[in-house]
C-alpha positions in Angstrom: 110.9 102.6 98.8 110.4 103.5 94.9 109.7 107.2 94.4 107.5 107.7 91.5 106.7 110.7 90.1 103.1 111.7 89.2 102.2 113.3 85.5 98.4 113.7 85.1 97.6 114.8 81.7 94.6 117.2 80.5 94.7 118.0 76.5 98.1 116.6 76.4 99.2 119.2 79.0 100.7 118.2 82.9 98.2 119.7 85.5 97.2 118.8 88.9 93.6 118.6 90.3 92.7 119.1 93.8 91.2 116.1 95.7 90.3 115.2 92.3 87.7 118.1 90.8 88.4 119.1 87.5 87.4 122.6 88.3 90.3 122.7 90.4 93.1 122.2 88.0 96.4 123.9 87.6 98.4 123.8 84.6 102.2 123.0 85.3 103.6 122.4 81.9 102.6 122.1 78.4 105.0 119.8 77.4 104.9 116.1 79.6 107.6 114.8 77.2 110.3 117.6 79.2 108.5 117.0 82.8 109.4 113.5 82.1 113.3 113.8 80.8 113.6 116.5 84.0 112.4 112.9 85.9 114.9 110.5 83.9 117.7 113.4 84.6 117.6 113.2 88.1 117.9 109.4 88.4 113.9 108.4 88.6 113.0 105.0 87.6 109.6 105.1 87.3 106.1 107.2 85.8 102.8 107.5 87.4 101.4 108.8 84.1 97.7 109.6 84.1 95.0 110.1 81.5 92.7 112.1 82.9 90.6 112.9 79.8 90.3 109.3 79.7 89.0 108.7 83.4 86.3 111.5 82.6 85.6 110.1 79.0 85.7 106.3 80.1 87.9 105.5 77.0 92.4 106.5 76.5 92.5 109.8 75.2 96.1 110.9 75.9 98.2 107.7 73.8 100.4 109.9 72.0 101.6 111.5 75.5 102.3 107.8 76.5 104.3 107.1 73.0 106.4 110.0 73.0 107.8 109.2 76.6 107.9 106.0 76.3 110.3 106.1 72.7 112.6 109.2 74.4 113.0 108.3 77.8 113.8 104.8 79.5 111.0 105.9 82.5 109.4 102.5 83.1 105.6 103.8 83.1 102.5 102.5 84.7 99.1 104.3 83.0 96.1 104.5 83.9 92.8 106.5 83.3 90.1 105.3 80.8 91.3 101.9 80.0 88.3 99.9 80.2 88.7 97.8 77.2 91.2 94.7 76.5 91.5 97.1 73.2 92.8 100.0 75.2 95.2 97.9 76.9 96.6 96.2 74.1 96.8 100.0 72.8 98.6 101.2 76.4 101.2 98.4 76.4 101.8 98.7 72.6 102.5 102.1 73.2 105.1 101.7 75.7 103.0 100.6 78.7 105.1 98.7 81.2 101.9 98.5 83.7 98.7 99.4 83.5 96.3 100.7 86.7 93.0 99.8 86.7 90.5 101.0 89.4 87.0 102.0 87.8 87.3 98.6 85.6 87.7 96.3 88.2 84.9 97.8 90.1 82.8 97.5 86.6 84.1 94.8 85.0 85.1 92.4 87.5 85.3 89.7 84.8 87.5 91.5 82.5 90.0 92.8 85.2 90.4 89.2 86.4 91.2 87.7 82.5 93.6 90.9 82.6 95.4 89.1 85.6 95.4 86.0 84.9 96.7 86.9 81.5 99.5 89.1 82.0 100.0 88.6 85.8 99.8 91.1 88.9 103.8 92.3 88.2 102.1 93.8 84.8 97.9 94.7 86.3 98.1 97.3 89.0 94.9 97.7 91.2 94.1 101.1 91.4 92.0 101.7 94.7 90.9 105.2 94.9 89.0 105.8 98.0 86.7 108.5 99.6 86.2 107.4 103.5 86.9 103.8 103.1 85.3 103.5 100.0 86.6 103.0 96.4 86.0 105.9 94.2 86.0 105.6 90.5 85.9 107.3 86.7 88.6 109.9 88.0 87.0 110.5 90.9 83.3 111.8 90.1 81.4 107.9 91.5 81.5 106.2 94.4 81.1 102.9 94.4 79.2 100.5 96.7 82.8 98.6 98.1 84.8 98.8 101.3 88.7 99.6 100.6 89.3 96.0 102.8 86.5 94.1 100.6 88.1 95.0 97.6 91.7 94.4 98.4 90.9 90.5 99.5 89.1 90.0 96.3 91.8 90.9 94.3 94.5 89.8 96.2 92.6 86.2 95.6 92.8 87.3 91.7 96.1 87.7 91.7 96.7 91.1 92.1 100.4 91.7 93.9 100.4 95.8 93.4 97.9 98.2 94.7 98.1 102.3 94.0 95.8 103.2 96.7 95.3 107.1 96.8 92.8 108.6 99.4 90.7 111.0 97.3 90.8 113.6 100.3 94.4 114.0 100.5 95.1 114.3 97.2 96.3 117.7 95.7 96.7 119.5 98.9 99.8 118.9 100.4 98.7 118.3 103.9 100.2 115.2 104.1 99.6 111.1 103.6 96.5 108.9 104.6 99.1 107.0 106.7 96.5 105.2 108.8 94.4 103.6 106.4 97.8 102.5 104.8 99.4 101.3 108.1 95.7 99.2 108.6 95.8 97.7 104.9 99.9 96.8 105.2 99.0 95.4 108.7 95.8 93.8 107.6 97.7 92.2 104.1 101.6 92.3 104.6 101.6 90.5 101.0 100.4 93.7 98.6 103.0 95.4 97.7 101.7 98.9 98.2 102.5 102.2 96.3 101.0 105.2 98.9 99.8 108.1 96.7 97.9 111.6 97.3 99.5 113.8 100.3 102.9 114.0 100.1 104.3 117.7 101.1 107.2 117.2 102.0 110.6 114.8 102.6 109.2 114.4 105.7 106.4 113.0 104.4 108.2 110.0 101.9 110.4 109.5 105.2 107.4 108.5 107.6 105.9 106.2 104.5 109.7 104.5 104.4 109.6 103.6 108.0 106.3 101.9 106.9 107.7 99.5 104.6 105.8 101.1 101.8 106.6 99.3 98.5 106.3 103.3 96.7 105.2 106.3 97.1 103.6 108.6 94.1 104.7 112.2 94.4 103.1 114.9 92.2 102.1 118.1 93.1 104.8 118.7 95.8 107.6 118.1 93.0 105.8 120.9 90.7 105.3 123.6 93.6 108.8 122.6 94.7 108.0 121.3 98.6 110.3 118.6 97.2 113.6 119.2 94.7 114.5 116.6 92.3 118.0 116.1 94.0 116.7 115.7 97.4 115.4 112.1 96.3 118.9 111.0 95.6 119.1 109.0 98.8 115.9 106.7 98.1 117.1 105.8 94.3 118.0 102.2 93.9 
């Protein structure tokens, strides 16, 4: 399982929310480029890096957070927040980009998200599914939109979509652990998606119960920065 560490971004700053409110944000560090290297140090592949200015704003507001870790660190990143635009994708992968999550787009825009796909392919197009019950959630959080988790999975899996970030709104932030049924019914349900758990984790314990899953990844944020989880513990899930 690929342990991917989360960095949300607020005025170029790393913070956390809690189950997704912006009134309920804590400020970790003021420099992402040095949360990132800290990452890269410890033998971390990948970035979960989110612009959440740009999920409020509906447009990518944190690019030069993106750039600078991008051109100093070999982190392979996947972004998301705000892009909603083929402009602000071509902006996110010129900027270093390796993937790019889209949840409130493909809710929106189902015709853009599918020439996204079928343009760059589902290795490149992550589908973001945010979800509050069983429903996906969108534009960081503050909508719901009118689409069963399952419903929207099958449609895009018939798009073309091969990775899904899937974060259950109610879980994340707190540390109580991971929505592991709903991700035990969408793995059983559609073996195929290679799926990346995220929101929850507390603990090693935690990343242990997703690996006997079969979970393709598991995001980790806020347990990393309050030190549940040590960088050096995650030495035996690096590939």
């Amino acid at each position: 399982m690929y342990i991917i560490p989360a960095i949300d971004i607020i005025d170029g700053k790393c913070v956390r929310l809690t189950k997704g409110d912006y009134n309920q944000k804590t400020e970790y560090n003021s420099n992402p480029l040095a949360v990132a290297k800290e990452f890269e140090a410890a033998g971390l592949k990948r970035l979960h890096l989110v612009d959440l200015d740009g999920a409020k704003a509906k447009k990518v507001i944190n690019l030069p957070v993106l750039r600078s870790i991008a051109e100093n660190t070999a982190l392979e990143v996947d972004f998301g927040g705000g892009v909603q635009s083929t402009e602000d994708l071509a902006a996110v992968f010129k900027a270093g980009a390796k993937q790019i999550t889209g949840g409130s787009v493909a809710v929106k825009n189902e015709a853009l998200f599918t020439e996204w796909i079928q343009e760059f392919g589902g290795e490149k197009i992550i589908l973001g599914a945010d979800v509050k019950g069983r429903n996906i959630a969108i534009h960081g959080w503050q909508e719901s939109a009118d689409w069963h988790i399952f419903d929207f999975l099958e449609h895009y899996l018939n798009k073309g979509i091969t990775h899904v970030v899937c974060t259950d709104v109610s879980k994340d932030g707190v540390l109580q652990g991971t929505s592991n049924e709903l991700y035990a019914e969408i793995i059983e349900r559609f073996p195929q998606i290679k799926l990346i758990a995220s929101g929850g984790v507390s603990s090693m314990n935690d990343l242990d119960l997703l690996d006997e899953m079969n979970i393709y990844g598991a995001i980790v944020g806020k347990a990393i920065y309050e030190k549940r989880i040590e960088l050096n513990e995650l030495e035996r899930f690096l590939k």
